[in-house]
MARVEX-582916 format. One line per field, with one value per residue (C-alpha): residue in three letters; y, x, z. Coordinates in Angstrom, 1 decimal, m for minus. Each point is the difference from the previous one (the first is absolute). Example, Ala and Ser with C-alpha at 12.3 -4.5 7.8 and 13.67 -1.06 7.14 Angstrom:
BEGIN
r <- [ALA | SER]
Y <- [m4.5 | 3.4]
X <- [12.3 | 1.4]
Z <- [7.8 | m0.7]
This chain:
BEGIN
r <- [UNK | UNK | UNK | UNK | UNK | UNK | UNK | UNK | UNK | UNK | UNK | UNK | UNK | UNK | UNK | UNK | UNK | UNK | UNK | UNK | UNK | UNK | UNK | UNK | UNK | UNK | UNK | UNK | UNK | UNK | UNK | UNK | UNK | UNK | UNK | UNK | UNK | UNK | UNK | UNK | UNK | UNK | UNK | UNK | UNK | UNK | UNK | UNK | UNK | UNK | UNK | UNK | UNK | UNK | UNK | UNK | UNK | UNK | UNK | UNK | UNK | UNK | UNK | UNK | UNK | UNK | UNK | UNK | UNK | UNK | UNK | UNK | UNK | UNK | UNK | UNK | UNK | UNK | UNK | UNK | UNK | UNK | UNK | UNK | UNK | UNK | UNK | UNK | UNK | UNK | UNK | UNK | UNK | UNK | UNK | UNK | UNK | UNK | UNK | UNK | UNK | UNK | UNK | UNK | UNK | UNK | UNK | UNK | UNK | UNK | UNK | UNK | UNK | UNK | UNK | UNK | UNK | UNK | UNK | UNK | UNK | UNK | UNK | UNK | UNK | UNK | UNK | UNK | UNK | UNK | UNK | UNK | UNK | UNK | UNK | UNK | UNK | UNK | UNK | UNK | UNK | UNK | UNK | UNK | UNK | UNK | UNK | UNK | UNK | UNK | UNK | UNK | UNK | UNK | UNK | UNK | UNK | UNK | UNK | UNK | UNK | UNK | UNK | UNK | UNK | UNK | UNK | UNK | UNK | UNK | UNK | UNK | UNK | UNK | UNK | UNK | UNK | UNK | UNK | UNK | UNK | UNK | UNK | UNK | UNK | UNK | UNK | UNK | UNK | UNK | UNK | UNK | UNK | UNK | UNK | UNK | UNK | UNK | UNK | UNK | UNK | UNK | UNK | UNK | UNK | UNK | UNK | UNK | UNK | UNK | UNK | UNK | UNK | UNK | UNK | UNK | UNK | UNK | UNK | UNK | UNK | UNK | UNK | UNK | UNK | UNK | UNK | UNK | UNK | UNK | UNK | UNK | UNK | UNK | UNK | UNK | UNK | UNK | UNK | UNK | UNK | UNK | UNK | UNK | UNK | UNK | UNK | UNK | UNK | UNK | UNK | UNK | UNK | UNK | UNK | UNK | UNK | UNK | UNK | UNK | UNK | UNK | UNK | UNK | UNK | UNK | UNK | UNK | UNK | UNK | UNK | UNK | UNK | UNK | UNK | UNK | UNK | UNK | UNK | UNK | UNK | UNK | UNK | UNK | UNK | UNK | UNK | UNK | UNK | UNK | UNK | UNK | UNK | UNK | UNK | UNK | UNK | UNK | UNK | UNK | UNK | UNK | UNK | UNK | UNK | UNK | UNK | UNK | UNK | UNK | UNK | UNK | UNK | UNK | UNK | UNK | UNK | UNK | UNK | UNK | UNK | UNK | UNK | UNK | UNK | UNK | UNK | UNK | UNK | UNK | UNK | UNK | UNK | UNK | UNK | UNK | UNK | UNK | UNK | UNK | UNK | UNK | UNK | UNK | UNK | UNK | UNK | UNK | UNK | UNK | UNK | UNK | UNK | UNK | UNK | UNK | UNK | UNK | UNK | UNK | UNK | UNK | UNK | UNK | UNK | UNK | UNK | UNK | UNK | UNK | UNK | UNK | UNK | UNK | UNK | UNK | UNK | UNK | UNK | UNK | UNK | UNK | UNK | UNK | UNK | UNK | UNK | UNK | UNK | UNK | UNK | UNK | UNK | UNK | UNK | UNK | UNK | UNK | UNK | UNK | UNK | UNK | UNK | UNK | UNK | UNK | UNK | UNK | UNK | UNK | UNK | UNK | UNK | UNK | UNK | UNK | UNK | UNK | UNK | UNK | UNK | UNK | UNK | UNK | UNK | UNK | UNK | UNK | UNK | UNK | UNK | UNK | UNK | UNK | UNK | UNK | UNK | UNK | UNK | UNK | UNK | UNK | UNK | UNK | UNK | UNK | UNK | UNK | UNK | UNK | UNK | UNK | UNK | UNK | UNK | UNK | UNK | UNK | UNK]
Y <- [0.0 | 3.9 | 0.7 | 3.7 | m0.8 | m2.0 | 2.5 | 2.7 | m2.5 | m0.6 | 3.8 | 0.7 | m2.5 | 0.9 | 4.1 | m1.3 | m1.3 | 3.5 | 2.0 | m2.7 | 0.2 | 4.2 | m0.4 | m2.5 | 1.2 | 3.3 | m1.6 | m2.4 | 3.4 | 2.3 | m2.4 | m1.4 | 3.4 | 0.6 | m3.3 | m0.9 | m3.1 | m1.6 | m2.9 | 3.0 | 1.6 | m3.1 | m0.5 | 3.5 | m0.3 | m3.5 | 1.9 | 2.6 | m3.2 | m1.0 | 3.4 | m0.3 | m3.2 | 0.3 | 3.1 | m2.1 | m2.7 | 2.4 | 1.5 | m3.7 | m0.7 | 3.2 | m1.1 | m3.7 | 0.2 | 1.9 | m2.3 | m1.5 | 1.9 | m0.4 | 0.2 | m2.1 | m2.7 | m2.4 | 3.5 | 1.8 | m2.1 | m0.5 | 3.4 | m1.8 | m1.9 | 3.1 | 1.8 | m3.5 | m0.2 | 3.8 | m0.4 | m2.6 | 1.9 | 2.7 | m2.0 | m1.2 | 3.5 | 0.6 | m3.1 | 0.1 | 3.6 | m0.9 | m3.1 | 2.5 | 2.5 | m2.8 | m0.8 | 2.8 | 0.9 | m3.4 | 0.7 | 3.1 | 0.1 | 3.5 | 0.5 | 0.8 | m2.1 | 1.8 | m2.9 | 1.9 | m0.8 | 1.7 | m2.6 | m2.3 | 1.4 | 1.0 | m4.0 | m1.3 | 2.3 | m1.0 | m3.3 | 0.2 | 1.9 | m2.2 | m3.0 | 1.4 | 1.0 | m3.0 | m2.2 | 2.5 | m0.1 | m3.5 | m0.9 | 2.6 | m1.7 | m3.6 | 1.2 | 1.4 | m1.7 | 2.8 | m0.7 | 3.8 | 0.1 | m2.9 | 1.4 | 2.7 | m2.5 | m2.1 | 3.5 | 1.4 | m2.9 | m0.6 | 3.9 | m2.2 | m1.9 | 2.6 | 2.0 | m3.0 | 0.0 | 3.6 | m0.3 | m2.6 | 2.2 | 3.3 | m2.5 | m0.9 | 3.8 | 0.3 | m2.8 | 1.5 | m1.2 | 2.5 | m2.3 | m2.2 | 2.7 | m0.2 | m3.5 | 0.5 | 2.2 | m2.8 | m2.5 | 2.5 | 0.4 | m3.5 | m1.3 | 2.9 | m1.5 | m3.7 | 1.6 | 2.1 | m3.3 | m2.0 | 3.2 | 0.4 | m3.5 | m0.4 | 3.0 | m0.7 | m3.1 | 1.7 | 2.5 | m3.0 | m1.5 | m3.2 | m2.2 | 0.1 | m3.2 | m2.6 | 1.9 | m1.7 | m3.0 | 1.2 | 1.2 | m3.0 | m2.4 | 2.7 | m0.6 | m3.6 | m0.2 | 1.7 | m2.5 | m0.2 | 1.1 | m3.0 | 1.5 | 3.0 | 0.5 | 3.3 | 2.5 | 3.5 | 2.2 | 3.9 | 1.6 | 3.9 | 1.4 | m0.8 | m2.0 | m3.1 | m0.8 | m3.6 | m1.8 | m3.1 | m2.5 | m2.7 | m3.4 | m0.2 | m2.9 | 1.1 | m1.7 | 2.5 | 2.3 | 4.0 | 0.9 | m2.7 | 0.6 | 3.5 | m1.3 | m1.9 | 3.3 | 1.8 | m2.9 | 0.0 | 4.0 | m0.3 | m2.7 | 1.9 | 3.1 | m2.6 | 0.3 | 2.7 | 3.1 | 2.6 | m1.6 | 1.1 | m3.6 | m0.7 | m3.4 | m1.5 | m2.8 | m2.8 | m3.2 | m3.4 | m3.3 | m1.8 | m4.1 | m0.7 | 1.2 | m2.0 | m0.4 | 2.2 | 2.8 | m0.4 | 0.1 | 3.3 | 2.1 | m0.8 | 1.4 | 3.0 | 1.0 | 0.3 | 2.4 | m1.6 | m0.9 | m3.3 | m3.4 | m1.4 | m3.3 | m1.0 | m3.8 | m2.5 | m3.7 | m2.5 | m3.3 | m2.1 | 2.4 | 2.6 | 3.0 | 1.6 | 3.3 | 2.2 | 3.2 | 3.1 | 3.1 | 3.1 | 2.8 | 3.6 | 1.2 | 1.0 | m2.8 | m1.8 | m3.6 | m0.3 | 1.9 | m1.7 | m3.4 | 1.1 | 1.1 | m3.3 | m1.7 | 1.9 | m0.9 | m3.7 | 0.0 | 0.8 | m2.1 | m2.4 | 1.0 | 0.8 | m3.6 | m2.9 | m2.0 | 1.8 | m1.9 | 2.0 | 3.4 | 1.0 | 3.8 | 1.8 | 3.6 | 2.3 | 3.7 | 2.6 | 3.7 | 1.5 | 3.3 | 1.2 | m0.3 | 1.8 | m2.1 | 0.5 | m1.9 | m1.6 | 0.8 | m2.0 | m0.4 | m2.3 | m2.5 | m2.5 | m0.7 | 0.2 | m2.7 | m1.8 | m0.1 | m1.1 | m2.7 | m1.5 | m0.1 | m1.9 | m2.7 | m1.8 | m1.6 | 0.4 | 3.4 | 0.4 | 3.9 | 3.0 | 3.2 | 2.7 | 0.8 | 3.4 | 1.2 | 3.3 | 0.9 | 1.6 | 0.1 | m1.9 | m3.1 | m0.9 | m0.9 | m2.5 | m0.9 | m2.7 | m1.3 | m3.6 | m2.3 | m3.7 | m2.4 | 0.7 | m3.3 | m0.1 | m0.4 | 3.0 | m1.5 | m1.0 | 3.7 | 1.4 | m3.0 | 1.9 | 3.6 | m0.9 | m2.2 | 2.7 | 2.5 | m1.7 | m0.9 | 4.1 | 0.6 | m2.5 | 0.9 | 4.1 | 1.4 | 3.4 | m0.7 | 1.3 | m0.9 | m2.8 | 0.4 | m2.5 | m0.6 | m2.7 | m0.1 | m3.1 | m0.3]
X <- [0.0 | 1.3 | 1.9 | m1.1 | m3.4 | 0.4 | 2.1 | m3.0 | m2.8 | 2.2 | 0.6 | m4.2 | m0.5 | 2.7 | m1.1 | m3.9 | 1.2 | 1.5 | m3.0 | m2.2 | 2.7 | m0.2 | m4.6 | 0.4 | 2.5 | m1.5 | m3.5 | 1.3 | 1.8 | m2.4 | m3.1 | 2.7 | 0.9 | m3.8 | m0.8 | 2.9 | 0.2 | 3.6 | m1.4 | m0.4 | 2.9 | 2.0 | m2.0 | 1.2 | 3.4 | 0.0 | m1.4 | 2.9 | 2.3 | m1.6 | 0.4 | 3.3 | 0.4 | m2.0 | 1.8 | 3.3 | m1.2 | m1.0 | 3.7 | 1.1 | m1.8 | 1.4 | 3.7 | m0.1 | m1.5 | 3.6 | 1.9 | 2.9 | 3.7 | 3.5 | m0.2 | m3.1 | m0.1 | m2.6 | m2.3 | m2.0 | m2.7 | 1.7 | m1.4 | m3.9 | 2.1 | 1.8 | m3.4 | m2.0 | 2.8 | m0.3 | m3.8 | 0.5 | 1.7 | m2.5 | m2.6 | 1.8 | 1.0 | m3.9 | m1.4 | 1.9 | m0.6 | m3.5 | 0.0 | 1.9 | m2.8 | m2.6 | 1.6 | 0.1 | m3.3 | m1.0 | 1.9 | m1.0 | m3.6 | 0.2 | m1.2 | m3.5 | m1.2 | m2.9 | m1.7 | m2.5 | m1.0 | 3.3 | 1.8 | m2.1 | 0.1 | 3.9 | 0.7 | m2.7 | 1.4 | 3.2 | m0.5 | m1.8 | 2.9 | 2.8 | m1.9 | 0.2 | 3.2 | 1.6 | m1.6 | 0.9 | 3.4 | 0.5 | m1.3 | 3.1 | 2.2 | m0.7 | 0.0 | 2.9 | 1.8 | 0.7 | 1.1 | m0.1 | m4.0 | m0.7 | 1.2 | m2.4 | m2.5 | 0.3 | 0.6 | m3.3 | m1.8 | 1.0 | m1.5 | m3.7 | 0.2 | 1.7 | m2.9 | m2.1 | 1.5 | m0.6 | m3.4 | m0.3 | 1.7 | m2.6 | m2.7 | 1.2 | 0.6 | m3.8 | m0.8 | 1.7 | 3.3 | 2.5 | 3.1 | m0.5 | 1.0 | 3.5 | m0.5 | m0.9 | 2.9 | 2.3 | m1.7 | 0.6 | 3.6 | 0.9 | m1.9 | 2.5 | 2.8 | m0.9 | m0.5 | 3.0 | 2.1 | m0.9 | 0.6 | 3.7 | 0.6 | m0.7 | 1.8 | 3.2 | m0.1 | 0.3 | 2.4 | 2.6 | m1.0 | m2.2 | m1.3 | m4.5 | m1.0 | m0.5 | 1.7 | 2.8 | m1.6 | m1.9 | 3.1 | 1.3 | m3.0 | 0.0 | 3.6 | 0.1 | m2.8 | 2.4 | 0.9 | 3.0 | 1.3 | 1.7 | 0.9 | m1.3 | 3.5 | m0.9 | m3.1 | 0.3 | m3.3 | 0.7 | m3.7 | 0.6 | m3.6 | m2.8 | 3.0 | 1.9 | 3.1 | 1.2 | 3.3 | 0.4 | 2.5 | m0.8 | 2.1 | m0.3 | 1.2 | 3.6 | m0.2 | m3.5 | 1.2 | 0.8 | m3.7 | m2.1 | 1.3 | m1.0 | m3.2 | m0.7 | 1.3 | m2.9 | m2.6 | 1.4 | m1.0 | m3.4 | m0.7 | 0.5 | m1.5 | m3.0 | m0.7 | 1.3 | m0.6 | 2.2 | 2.6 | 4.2 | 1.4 | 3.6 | 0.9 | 4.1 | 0.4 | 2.7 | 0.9 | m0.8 | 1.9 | m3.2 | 0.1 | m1.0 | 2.6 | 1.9 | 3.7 | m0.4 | m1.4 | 2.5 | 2.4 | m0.7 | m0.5 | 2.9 | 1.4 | m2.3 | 1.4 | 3.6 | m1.4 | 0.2 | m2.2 | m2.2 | 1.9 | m1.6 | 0.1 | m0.5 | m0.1 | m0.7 | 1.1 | m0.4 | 1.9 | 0.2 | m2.1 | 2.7 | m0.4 | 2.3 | m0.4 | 1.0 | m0.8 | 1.6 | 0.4 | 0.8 | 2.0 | 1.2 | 2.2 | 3.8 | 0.3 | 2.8 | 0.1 | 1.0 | m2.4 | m2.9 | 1.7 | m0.2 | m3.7 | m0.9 | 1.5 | m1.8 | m3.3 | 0.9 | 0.7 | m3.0 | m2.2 | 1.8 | m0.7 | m3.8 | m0.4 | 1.4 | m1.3 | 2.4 | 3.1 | 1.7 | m1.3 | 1.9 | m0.6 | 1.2 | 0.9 | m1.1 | 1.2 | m3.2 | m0.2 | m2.3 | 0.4 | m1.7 | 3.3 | m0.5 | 0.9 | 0.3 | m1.7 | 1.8 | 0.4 | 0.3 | 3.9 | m1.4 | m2.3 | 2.6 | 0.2 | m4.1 | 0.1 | 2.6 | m1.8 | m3.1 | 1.4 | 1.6 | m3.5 | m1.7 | 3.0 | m2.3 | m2.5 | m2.7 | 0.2 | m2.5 | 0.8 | 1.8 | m2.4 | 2.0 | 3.7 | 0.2 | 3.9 | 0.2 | 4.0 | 1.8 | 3.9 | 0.5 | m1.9 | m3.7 | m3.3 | m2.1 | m3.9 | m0.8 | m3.5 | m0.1 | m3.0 | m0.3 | m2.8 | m2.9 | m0.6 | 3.6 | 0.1 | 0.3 | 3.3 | 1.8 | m0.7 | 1.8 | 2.8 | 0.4 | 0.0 | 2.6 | 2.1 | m0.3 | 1.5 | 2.2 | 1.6 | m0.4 | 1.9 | 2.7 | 0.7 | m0.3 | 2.1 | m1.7 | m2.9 | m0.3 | m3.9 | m2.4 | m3.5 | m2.3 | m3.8 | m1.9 | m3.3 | m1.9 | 0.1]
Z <- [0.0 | m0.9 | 2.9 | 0.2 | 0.2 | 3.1 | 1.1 | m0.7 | 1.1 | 3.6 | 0.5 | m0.4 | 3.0 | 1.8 | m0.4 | 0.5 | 3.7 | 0.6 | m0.7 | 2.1 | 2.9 | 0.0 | 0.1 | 2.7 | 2.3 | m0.1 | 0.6 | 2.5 | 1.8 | 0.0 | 1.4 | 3.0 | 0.9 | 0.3 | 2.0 | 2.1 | m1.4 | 0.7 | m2.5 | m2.5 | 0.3 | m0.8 | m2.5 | m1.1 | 1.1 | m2.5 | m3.0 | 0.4 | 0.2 | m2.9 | m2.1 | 1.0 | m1.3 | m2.7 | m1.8 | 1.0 | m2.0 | m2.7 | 0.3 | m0.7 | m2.6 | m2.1 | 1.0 | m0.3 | m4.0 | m0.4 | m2.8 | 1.2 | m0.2 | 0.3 | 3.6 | 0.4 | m2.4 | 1.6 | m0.1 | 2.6 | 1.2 | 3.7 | 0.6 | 0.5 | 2.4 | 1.6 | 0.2 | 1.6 | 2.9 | 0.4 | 0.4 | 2.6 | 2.3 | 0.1 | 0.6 | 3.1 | 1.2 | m0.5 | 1.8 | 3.1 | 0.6 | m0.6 | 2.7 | 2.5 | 0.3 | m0.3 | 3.5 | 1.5 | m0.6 | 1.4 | 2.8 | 1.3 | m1.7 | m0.9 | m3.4 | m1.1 | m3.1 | m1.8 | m2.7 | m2.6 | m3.6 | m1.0 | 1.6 | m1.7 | m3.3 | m0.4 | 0.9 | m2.5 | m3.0 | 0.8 | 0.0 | m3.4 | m1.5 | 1.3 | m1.1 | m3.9 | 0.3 | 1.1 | m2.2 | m3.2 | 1.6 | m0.1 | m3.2 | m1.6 | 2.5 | m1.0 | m3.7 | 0.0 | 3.0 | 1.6 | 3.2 | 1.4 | m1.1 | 1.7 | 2.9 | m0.2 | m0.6 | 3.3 | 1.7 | m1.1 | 0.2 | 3.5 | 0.6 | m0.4 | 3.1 | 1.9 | m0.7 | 0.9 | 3.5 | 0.6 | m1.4 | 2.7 | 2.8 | m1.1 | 0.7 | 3.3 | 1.2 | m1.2 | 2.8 | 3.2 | m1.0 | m1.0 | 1.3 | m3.5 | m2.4 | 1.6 | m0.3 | m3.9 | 0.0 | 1.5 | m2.3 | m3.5 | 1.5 | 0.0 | m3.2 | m1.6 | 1.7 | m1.5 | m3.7 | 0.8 | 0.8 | m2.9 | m2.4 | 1.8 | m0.7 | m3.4 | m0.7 | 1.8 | m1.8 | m3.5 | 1.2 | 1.3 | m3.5 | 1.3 | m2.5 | 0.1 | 1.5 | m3.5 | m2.5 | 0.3 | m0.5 | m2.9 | m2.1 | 0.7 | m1.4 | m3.5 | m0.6 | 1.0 | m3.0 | m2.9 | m2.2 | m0.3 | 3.4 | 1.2 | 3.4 | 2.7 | 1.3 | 2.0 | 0.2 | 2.0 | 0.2 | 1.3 | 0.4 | m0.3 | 0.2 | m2.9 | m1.7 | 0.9 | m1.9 | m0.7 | m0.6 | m0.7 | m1.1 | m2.3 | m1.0 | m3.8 | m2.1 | m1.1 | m3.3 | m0.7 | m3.0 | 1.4 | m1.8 | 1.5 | 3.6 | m0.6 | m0.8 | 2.8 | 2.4 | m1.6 | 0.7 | 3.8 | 0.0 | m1.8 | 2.4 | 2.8 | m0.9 | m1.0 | 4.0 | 0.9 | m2.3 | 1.9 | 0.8 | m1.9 | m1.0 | m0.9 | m0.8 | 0.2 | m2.0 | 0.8 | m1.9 | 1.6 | m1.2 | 0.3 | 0.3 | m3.1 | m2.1 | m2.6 | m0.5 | m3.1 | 2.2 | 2.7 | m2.3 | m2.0 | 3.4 | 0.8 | m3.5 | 0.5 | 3.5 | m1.1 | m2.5 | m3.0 | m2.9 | 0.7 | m1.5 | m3.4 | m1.0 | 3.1 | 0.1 | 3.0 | m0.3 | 2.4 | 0.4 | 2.8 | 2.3 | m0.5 | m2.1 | m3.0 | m0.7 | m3.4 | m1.0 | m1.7 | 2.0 | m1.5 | 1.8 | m0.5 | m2.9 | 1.1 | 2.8 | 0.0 | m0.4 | 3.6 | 1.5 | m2.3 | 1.2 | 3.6 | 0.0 | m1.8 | 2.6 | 2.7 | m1.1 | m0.8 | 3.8 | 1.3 | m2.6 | 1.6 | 3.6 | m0.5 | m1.9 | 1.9 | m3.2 | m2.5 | m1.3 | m2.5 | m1.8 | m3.0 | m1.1 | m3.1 | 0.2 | m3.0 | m0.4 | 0.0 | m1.1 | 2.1 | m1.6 | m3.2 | m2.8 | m3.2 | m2.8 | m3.8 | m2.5 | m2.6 | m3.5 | m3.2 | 0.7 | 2.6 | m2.3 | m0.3 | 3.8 | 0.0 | m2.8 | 1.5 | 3.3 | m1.9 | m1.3 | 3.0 | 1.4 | m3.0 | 0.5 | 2.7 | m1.9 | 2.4 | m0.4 | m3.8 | m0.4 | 1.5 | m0.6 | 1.7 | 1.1 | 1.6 | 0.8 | 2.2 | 0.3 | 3.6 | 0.0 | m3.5 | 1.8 | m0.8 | 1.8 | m2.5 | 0.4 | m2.1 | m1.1 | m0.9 | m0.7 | 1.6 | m0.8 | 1.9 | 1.2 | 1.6 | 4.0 | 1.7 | 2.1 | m3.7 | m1.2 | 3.0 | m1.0 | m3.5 | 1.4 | 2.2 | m2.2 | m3.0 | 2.8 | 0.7 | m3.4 | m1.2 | 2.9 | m0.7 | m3.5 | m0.1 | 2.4 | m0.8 | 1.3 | 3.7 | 0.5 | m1.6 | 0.4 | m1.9 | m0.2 | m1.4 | m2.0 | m1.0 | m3.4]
């Protein structure tokens, strides 16, 4: 949903409860003053805690919807939380100097309770209006999850009974028993300190950044239902007003291509934000050797972690429950011989270590330019080396016709791409054979010739 429209939607609430807080507390005020109603007065004395409280909240509101910056990056929203706690406190200051003059009065049975229609009335419209506003209050609040509305709600809605009580206490001071409005008093006092309590507690624990009570479990179940996610390695939740912002950790399998591991972060967000529609998700990724990988696998992460291109024909023999291992592994242009040697052996080592099976792997080291080389076509002063080349290839008599010989020269040697055609019936393992052997034999008999690249078509 637009963010500044909750943002406006939140501040019309928020800027209602001021305006109902300013009628009542004057009402509430001017009608105790009148009376001498103790139970009034608190009530008056909690509406003004409730302006208070209310244009805090309002305050809140404004500051928290502030994007975050450099200096805040999770954002503004602990401010609903700063402005809660602040609440709290007031209402405590309030409440105990509310039960302090209940008991004196008790005590020394000195004040004069007067209990007229006015008394009547200012409790009755009060009641009405805190009733509407709490429950407009608390449906922005659960829309929007805003955790500094809510508290507003509870507050307000906790200003009905309270009203009840004194209601209650005027009735009592009707009957010959002014003692009961400090009573009410005492009774409005602590049913503000309960609220207060629960209000303080949920608000220190999103200040010290405790996680609400099954979210955890919730993100949990949405990520554990990604396909694809092998593994919940860690989940951390930081609730910062309206907003709660997730990270997680998943196990990925490490043979999953860079693009479909991407893929399956995004599924792990949508899931989550699935359930949870305000909430900031950023999802870590880490590979996981999972059980069920083959020798093949094994073998070309272990390639890919010394930085190096994965192995090609790759192939896995097995005799006498032992395995053989060949493949061709291709490594940066301008290492020596010694070095490529070396780094070969490195990883021959730990095939070895990771499969107990293994017996014997035999690699072949290529050269590879990873850089883009400019390279010059040839001319016609070339054409006997193209024919030449052609004709070596038509020498193997499975080979019925040579289509193409492409020769691009760097430094007076020469990459060649060659198009042949085989039978089309021909296995797919004996066309590999005749690529290979054809290599091979160009290789052997034209020293010029510093690449060979050929591709067969079925005829």
């Amino acid at each position: 949903m637009d963010g500044r429209r909750a943002t406006r939607e939140k501040k019309v609430a928020a800027f209602g409860s001021v305006a109902a807080a300013v009628f009542l507390t004057g009402l509430k005020l001017f009608v105790g003053l009148e009376t001498n109603s103790l139970g009034i007065l608190s009530e008056a004395a909690h509406s003004a805690l409730d302006l208070m409280a209310a244009i805090i909240t309002y305050v809140a509101i404004v500051l928290a919807a502030k994007p975050p910056d450099l200096e805040h990056q999770y954002g503004h929203g602990k401010i609903e939380n700063l402005s809660a706690l602040v609440e709290t406190f007031l209402l405590f200051v309030t409440c105990s100097w509310i039960i302090w003059e209940a008991v004196s009065r008790l005590s020394s049975r000195a004040a004069h309770v007067e209990a007229n229609a006015w008394s009547f009335a200012v409790m009755g419209v009060a009641i009405v209006v805190d009733f509407g506003r709490s429950r407009h209050l608390a449906k922005v609040a659960r829309k929007y999850q805003s955790q500094a509305l809510e508290a507003d709600a509870l507050h307000f809605s906790s200003d009905v009974w309270s009203s009840l009580v004194v209601i209650a206490g005027l009735v009592f001071v009707t009957l010959g028993f002014p003692a009961v409005d400090s009573i009410a008093a005492i009774a409005v006092a602590l049913l503000v300190l309960f609220v207060s309590y629960r209000l303080g507690r949920r608000t220190v624990d999103a200040l010290v950044d405790r996680t609400p009570s099954g979210l955890y479990e919730e993100v949990l179940e949405a990520v554990r239902g990604v396909e694809g996610v092998q593994e919940v390695r860690s989940i951390r939740l930081r609730p910062s007003g309206p907003k709660v912002f997730v990270d997680t950790t998943v196990g990925i399998r490490r043979t999953t291509p860079f693009e479909h591991a991407h893929a399956i972060m995004d599924d792990v967000e949508r899931a989550i934000h699935a359930s949870h529609r305000d909430v900031d998700v950023v999802v870590h990724a880490e590979p996981l050797e999972s059980d069920d990988e083959t020798i093949v696998d094994k073998v070309r992460m272990i390639a890919l972690q010394k930085g190096l291109r994965a192995p090609h024909n790759l192939a896995v023999h097995r005799s006498g429950g032992r395995y053989f291992i060949d493949f061709d592994l291709e490594y940066r242009r301008g290492k020596s011989f010694v070095e490529a040697h070396k780094l070969a052996a490195e990883i021959e080592r730990e095939i070895h270590e990771s499969l107990d099976s293994v017996e014997k792997v035999t690699i072949h080291l290529e050269e590879y330019q990873p850089e883009e080389v400019e390279l010059t076509a040839v001319g016609h002063a070339e054409e006997a080396l193209r024919e030449s080349i052609r004709a070596r290839v038509l020498l193997d008599e499975r080979v019925l016709g040579c289509s193409d010989v492409t020769l691009l020269r760097l430094d007076g040697a020469y990459n060649a791409s060659v198009t042949c055609q085989v039978e089309e019936s021909t296995p797919l393992d004996e066309v590999h054979s005749i690529v290979a052997e054809t290599e091979g034999a160009l290789y052997r008999e034209f020293d010029q010739l510093r690449r060979v690249t050929i591709r067969a078509e079925p005829a």
